[in-house]
C-alpha positions as protocol buffer text, in pm:
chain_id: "A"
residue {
  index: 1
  type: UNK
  ca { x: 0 y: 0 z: 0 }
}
residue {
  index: 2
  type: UNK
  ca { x: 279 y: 217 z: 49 }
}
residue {
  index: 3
  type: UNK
  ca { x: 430 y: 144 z: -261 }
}
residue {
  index: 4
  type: UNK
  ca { x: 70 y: 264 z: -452 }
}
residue {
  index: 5
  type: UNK
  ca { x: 61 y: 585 z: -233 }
}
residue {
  index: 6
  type: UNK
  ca { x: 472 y: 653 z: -287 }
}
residue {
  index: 7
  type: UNK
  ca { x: 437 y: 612 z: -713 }
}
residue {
  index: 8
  type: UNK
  ca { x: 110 y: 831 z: -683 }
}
residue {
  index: 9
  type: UNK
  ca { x: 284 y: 1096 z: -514 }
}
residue {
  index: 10
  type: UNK
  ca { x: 588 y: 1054 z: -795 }
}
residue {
  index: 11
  type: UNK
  ca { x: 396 y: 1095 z: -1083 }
}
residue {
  index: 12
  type: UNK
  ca { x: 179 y: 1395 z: -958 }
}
residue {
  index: 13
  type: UNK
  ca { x: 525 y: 1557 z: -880 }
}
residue {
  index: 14
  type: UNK
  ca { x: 634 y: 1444 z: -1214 }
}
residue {
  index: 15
  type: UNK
  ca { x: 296 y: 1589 z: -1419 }
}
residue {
  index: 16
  type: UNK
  ca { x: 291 y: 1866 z: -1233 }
}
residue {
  index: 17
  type: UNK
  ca { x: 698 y: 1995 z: -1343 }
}
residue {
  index: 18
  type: UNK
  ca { x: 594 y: 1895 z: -1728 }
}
residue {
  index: 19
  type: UNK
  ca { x: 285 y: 2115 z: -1709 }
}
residue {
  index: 20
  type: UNK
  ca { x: 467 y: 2409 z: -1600 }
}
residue {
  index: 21
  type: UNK
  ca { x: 777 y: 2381 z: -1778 }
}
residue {
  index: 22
  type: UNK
  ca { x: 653 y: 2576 z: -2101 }
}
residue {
  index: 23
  type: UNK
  ca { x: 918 y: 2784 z: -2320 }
}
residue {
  index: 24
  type: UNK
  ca { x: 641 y: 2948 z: -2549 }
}
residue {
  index: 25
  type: UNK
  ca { x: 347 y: 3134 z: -2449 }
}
residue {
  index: 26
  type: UNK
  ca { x: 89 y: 2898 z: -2658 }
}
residue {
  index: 27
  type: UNK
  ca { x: 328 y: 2567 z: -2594 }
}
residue {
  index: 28
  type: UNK
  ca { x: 343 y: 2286 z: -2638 }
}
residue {
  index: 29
  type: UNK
  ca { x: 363 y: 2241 z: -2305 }
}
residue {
  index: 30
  type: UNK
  ca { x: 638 y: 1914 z: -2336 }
}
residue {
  index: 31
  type: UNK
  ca { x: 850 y: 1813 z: -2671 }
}
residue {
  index: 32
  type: UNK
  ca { x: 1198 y: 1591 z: -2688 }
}
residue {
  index: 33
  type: UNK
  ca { x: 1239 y: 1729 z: -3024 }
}
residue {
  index: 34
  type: UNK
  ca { x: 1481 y: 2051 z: -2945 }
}
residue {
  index: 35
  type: UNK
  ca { x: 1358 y: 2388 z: -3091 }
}
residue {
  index: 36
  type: UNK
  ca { x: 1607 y: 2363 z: -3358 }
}
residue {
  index: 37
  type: UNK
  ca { x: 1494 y: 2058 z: -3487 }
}
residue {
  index: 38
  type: UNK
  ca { x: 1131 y: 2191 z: -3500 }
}
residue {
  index: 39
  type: UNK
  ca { x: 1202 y: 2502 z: -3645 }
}
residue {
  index: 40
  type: UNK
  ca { x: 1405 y: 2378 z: -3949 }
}
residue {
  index: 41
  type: UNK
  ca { x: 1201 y: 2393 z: -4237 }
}
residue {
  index: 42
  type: UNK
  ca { x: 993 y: 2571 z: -4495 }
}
residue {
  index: 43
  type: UNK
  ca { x: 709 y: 2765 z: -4320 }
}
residue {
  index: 44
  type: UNK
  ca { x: 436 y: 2919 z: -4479 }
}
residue {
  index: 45
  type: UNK
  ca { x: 220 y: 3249 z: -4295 }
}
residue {
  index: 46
  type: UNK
  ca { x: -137 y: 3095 z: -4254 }
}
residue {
  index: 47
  type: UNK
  ca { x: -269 y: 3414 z: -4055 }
}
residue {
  index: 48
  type: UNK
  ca { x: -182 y: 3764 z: -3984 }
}
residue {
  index: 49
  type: UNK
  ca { x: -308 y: 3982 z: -3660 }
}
residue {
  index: 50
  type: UNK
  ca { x: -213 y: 4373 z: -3592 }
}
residue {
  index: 51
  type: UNK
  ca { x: -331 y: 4407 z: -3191 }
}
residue {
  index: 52
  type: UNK
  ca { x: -544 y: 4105 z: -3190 }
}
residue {
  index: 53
  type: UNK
  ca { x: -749 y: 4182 z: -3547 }
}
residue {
  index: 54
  type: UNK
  ca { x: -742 y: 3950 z: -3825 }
}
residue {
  index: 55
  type: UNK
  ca { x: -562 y: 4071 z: -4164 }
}
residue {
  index: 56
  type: UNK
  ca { x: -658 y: 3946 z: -4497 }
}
residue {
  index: 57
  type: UNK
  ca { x: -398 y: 3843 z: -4743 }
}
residue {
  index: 58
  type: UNK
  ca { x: -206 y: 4171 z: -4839 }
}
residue {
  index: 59
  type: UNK
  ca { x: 100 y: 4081 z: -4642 }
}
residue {
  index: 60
  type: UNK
  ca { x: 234 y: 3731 z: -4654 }
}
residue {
  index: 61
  type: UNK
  ca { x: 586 y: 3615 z: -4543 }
}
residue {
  index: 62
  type: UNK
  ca { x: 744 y: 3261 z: -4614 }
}
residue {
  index: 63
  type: UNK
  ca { x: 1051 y: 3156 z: -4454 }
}
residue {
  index: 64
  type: UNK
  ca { x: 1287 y: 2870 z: -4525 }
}
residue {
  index: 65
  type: UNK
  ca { x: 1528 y: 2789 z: -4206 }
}
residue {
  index: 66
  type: UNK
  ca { x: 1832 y: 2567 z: -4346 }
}
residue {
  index: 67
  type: UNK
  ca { x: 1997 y: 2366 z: -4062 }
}
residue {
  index: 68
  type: UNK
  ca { x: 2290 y: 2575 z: -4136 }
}
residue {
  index: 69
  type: UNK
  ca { x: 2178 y: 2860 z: -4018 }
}
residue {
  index: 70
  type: UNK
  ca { x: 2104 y: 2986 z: -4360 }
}
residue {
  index: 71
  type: UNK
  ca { x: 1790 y: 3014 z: -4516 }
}
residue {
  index: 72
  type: UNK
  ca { x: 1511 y: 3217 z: -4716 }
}
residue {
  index: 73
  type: UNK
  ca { x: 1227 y: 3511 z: -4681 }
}
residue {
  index: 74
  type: UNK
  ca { x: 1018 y: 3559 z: -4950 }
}
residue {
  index: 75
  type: UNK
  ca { x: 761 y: 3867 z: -4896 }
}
residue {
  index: 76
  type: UNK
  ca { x: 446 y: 3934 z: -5081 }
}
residue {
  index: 77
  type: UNK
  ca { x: 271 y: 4262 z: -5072 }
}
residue {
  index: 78
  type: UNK
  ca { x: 13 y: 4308 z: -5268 }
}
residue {
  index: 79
  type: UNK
  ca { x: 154 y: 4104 z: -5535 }
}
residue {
  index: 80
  type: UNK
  ca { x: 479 y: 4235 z: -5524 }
}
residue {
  index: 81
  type: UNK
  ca { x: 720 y: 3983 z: -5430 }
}
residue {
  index: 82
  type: UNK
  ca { x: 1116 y: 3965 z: -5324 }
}
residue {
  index: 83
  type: UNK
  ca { x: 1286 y: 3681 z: -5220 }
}
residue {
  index: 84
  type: UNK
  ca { x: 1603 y: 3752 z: -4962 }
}
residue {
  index: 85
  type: UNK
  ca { x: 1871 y: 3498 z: -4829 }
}
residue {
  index: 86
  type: UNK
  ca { x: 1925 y: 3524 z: -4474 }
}
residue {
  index: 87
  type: UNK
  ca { x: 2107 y: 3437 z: -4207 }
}
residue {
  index: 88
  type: UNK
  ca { x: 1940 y: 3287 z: -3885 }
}
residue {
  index: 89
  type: UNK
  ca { x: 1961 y: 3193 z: -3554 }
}
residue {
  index: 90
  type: UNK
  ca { x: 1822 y: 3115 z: -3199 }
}
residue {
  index: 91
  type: UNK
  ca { x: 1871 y: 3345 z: -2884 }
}
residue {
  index: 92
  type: UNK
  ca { x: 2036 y: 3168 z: -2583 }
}
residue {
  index: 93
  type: UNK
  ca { x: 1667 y: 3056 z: -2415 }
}
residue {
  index: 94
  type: UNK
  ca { x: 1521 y: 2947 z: -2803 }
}
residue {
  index: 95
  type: UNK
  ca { x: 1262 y: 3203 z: -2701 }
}
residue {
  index: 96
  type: UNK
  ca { x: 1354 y: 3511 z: -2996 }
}
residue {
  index: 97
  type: UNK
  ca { x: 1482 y: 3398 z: -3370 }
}
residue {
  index: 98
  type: UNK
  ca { x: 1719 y: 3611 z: -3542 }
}
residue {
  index: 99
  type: UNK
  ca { x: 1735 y: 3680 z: -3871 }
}
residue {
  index: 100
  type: UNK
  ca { x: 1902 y: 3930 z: -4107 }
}
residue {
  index: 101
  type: UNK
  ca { x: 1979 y: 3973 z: -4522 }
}
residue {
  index: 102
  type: UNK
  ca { x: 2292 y: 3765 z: -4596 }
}
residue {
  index: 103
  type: UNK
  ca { x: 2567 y: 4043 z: -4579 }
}
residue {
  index: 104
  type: UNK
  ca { x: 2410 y: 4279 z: -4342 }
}
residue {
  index: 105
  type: UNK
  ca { x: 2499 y: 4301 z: -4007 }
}
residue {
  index: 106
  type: UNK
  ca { x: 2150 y: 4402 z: -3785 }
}
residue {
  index: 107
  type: UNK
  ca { x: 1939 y: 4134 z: -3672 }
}
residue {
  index: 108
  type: UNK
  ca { x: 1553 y: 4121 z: -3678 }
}
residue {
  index: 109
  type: UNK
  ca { x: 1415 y: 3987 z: -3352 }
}
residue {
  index: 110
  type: UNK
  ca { x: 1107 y: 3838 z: -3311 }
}
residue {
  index: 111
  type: UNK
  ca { x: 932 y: 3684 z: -3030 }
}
residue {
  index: 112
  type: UNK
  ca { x: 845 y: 3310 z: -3065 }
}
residue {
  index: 113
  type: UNK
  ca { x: 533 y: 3241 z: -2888 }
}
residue {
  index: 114
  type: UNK
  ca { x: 424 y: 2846 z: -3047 }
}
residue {
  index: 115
  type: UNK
  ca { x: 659 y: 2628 z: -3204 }
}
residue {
  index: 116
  type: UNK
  ca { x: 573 y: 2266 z: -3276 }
}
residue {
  index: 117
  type: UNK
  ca { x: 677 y: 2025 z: -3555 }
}
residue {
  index: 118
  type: UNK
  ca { x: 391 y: 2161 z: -3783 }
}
residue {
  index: 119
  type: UNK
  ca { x: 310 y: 2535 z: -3616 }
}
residue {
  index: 120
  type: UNK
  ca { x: 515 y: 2865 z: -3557 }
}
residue {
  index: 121
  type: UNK
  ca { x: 353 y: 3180 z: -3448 }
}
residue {
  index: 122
  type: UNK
  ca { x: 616 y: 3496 z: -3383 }
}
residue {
  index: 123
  type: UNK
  ca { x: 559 y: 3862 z: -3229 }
}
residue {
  index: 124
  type: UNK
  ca { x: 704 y: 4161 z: -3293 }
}
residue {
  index: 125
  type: UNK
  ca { x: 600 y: 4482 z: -3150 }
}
residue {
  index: 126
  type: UNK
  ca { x: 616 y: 4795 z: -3450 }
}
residue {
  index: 127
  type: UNK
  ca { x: 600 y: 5171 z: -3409 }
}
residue {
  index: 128
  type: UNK
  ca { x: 376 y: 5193 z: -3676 }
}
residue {
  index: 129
  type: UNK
  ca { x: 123 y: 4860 z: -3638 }
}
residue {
  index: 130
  type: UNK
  ca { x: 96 y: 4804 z: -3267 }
}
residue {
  index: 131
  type: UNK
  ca { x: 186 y: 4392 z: -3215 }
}
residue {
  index: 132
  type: UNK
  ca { x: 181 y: 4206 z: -3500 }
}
residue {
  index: 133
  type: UNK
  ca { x: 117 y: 3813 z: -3440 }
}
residue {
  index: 134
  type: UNK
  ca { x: 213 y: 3588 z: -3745 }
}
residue {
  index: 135
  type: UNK
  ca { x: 125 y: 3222 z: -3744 }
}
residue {
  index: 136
  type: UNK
  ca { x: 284 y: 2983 z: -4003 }
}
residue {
  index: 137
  type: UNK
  ca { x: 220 y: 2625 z: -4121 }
}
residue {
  index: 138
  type: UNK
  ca { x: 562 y: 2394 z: -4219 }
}
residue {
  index: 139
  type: UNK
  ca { x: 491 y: 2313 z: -4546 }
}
């Protein structure tokens, strides 16, 4: 009886820990795959919000993250599109991703607030916009 009452206690101890061990806002709340691993990939922008509101389809960004730390960002607004090469990387806690132009030397920071194996959604706060939330699919 002991033994029933000592695992009990274990593995409410043990649930407990996973469910508040979260690096991301929206989770997941427990992954062995690293956030490297997850974020490698070709991810496509699914849905846009400026402070909470819905945006149609005006501004779309894709991003390809090489596991070299290399990558893509192809931007379409209002049909006119550019594709850059970029450099990438994660912050010390996996919690911002850098990125800049190949050749350039300032970052772009945004805050990573889901990452799974299928679903990334950033933040970044702008002067202009308020806080823009983009949410991506891996394609």
């Amino acid at each position: 009886m002991k033994k029933i009452f000592l695992l009990s206690i274990i593995a409410t101890l043990l649930l407990a820990g996973f469910n508040s061990c979260t690096t991301y806002d929206e989770g997941p709340g427990f992954t062995v795959l690293t956030a490297n691993a997850r974020i490698k990939g070709t991810w496509k922008q699914t849905e846009l919000y400026i402070n909470d509101n819905p945006q149609g389809d005006t501004y779309k960004i894709e991003f390809t993250f090489d596991s070299d730390g290399t990558g893509t960002r192809s931007v379409n607004i209002n049909g006119s599109s550019a594709t850059y090469d970029i450099d990438w990387q994660l912050n010390n806690d996996k919690t911002v991703i850098m990125f800049k132009n190949t050749g350039d030397s300032e970052w772009d920071e945004t805050t990573i607030i889901r990452l799974t194996n299928k679903e990334l959604w950033i933040e970044e706060i702008s002067v202009i916009f308020g806080t823009m939330q983009f949410r991506y699919e891996k394609v």
